[in-house]
C-alpha positions as CSV (number, residue, x, y, z in Angstrom):
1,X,1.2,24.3,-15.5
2,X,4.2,22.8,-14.0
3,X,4.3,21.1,-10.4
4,X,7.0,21.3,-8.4
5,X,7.1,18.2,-6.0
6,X,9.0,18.6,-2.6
7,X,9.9,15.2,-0.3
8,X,9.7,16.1,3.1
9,X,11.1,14.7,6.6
10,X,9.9,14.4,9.9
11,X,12.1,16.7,12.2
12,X,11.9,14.5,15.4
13,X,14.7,14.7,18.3
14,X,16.1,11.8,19.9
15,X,14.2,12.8,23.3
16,X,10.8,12.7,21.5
17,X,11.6,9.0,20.2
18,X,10.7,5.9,22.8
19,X,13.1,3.2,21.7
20,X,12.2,1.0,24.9
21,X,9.2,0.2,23.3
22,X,11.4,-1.5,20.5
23,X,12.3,-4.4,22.7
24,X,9.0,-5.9,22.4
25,X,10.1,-7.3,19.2
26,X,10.3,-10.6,18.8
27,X,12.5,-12.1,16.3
28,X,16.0,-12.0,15.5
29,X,16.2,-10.8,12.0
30,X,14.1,-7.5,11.6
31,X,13.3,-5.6,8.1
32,X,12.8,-2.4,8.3
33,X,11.2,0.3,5.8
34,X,9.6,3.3,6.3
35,X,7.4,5.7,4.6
36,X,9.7,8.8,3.0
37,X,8.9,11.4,6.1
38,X,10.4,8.8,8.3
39,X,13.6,7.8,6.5
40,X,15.6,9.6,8.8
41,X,14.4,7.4,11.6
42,X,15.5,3.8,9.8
43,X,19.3,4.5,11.0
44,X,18.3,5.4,14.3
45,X,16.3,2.3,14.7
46,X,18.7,0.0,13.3
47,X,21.5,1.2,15.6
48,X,18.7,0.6,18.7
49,X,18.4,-3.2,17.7
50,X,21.6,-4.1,16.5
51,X,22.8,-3.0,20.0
52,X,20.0,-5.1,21.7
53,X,21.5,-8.2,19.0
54,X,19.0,-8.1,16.3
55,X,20.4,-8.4,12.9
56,X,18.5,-5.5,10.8
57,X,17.7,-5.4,7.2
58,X,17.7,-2.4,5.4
59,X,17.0,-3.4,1.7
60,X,16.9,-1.0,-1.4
61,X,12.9,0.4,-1.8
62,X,11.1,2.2,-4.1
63,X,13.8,4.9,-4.6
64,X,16.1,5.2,-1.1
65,X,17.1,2.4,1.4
66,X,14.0,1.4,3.0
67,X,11.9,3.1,1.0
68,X,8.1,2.3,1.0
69,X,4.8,3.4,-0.6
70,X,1.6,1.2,-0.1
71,X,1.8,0.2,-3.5
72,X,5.4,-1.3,-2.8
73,X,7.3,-3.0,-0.3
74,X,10.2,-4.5,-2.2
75,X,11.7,-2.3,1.0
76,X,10.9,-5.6,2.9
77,X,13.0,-8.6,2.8
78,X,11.0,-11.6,3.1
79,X,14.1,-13.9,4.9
80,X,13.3,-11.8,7.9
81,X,11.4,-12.9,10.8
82,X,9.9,-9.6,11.5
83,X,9.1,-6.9,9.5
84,X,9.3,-3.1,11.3
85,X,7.4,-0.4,9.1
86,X,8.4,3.5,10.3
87,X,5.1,5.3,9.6
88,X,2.1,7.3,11.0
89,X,-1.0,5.7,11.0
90,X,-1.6,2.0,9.7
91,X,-3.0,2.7,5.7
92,X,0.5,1.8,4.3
93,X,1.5,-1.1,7.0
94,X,-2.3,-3.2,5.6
95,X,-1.3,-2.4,2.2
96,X,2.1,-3.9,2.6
97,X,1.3,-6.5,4.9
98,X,-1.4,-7.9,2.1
99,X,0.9,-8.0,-0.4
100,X,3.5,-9.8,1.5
101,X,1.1,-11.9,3.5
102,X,3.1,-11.3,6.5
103,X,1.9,-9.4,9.5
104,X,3.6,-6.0,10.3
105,X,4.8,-4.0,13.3
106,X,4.5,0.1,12.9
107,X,6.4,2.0,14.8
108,X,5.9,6.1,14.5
109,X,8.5,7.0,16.9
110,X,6.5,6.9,20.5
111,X,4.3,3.3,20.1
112,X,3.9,0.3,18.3
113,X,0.9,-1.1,16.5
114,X,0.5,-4.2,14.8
115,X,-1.4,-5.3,11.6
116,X,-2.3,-9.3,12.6
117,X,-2.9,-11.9,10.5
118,X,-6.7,-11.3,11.4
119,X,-6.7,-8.4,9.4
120,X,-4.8,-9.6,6.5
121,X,-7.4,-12.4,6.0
122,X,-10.0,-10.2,6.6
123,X,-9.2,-7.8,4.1
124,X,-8.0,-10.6,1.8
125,X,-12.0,-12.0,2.2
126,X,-13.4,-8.5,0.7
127,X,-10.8,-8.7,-2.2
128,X,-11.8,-12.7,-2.9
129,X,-16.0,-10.9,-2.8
130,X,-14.8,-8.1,-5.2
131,X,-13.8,-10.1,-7.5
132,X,-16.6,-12.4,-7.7
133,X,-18.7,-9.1,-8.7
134,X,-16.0,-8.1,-11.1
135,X,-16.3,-11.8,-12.8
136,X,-20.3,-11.5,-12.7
137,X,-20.4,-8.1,-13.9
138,X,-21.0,-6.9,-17.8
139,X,-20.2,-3.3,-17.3
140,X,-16.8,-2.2,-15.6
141,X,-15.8,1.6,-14.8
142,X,-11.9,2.1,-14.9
143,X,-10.3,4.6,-12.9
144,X,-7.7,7.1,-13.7
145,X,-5.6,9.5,-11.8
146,X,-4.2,12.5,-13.7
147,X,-2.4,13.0,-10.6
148,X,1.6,13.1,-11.1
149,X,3.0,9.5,-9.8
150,X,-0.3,7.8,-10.0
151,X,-1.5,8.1,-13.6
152,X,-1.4,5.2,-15.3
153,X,-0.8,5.7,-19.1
154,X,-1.2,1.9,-20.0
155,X,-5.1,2.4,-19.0
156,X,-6.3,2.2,-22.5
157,X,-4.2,-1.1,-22.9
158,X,-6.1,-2.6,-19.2
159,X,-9.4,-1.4,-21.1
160,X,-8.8,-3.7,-24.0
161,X,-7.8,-6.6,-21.6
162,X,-10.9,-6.0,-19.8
163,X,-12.5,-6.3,-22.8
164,X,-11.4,-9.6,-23.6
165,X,-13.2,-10.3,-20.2
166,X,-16.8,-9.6,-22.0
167,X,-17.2,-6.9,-20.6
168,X,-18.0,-3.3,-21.7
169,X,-15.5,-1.1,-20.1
170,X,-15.5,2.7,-19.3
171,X,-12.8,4.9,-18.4
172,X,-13.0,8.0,-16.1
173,X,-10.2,10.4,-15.4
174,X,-10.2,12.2,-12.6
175,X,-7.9,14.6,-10.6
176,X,-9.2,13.9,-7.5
177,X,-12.3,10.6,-7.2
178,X,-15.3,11.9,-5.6
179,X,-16.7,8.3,-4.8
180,X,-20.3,9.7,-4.5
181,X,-20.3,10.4,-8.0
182,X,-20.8,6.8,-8.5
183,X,-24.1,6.9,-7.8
184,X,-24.6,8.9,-11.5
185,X,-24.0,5.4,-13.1
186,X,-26.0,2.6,-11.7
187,X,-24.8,0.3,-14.6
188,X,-21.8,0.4,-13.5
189,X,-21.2,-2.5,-10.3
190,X,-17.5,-2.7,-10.2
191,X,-14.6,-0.1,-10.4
192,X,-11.5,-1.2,-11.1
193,X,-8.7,1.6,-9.4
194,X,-5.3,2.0,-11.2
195,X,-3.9,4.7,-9.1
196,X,-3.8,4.8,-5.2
197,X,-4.3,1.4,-3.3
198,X,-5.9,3.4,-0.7
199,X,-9.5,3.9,-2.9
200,X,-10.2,0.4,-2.8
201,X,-9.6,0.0,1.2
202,X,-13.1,1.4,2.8
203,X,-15.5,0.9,-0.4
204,X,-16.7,-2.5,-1.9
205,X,-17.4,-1.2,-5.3
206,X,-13.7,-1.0,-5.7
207,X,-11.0,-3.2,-6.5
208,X,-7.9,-2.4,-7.5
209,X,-6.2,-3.3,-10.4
210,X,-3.1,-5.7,-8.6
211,X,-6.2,-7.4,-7.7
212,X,-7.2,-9.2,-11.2
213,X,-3.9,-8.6,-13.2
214,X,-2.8,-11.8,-13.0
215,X,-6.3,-12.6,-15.5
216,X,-5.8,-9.8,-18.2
217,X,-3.8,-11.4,-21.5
């Protein structure tokens, strides 16, 4: 079967977009990235600051100016003294704001919200506890998307680098993850996620795979 994937934009007007609340910024030099149903907004933004005399960023993301996913924020340049994320909701900005170890402003066009440094250590605490049960445990369940964009083909490769660990390693492949299904294999204490970061936010038993890359040879 062949899937037809379709990127989308937000339609907002100009009247429906508060930029006051855009001068509660602090800093001079501002990065800003947005998630892909928001591109349309970074211009829009820019032009706001740069008339207020903020110098604005927009660096090359994951496949437009801007760009980001919460698996990437190469959107964000790190020289800035603020970082300004375009989005709904704050599941990318905590994403992005771990891997940068920088706090984040989102703005989704009426508000802002902020992810603070509370919550990147916070969250950085359960990943440093995740991995002390992927260390101590001798079975590990690997987890694999078949879904277009998150599949991750080298998965047999991780399995073997697992296995260097000690470990026994098992994969499951999966469209979509029912999480509950867990409870089928007690054995199994620690699930290592190679697709969506997202997985791994709310649930303990799962860390992703960025997480302990750095000790697979």
């Amino acid at each position: 079967m062949k899937i037809l994937f379709v990127e989308t934009r937000k339609k907002i007007r100009d009247s429906e977009i508060d930029f006051s609340v855009l001068d509660k910024i602090d800093g001079k030099k501002i990065s800003v990235g947005a998630t892909v149903q928001y591109l349309g907004l970074i211009s829009k933004v820019k032009n706001y600051l740069e008339k207020k005399g903020k110098k604005v960023l927009v660096k090359k993301g994951v496949k437009y100016a801007g760009h980001v996913l919460g698996c990437n924020s190469t959107a964000f340049d790190v020289s800035a003294d603020t970082f300004l994320l375009i989005t709904d909701g704050k599941f990318h900005a905590i994403n992005n704001a771990v891997q940068l170890d920088r706090e984040i402003i989102v703005f989704n066009g009426k508000k802002l919200e902020k992810i603070e440094r509370k919550e990147i250590d916070e969250y950085k605490k359960k990943i440093v506890a995740k991995k002390k049960i992927f260390f101590s445990s001798d079975v590990v369940g690997l987890l694999q998307s078949t879904k277009t964009g998150q599949k991750n083909d080298a998965v047999n490769l991780i399995k073997k680098k697992i296995e260097k660990l000690g470990k026994e390693v098992y994969i499951f492949e999966s469209d979509v993850v029912n999480i509950s299904e867990f409870e089928n294999f007690p054995q199994i204490k620690i699930w290592v996620n190679t697709a969506c970061f997202g997985l791994a936010m709310d649930d303990k038993r799962i860390i992703n795979l960025v997480d302990i890359l750095k000790y697979l040879k």
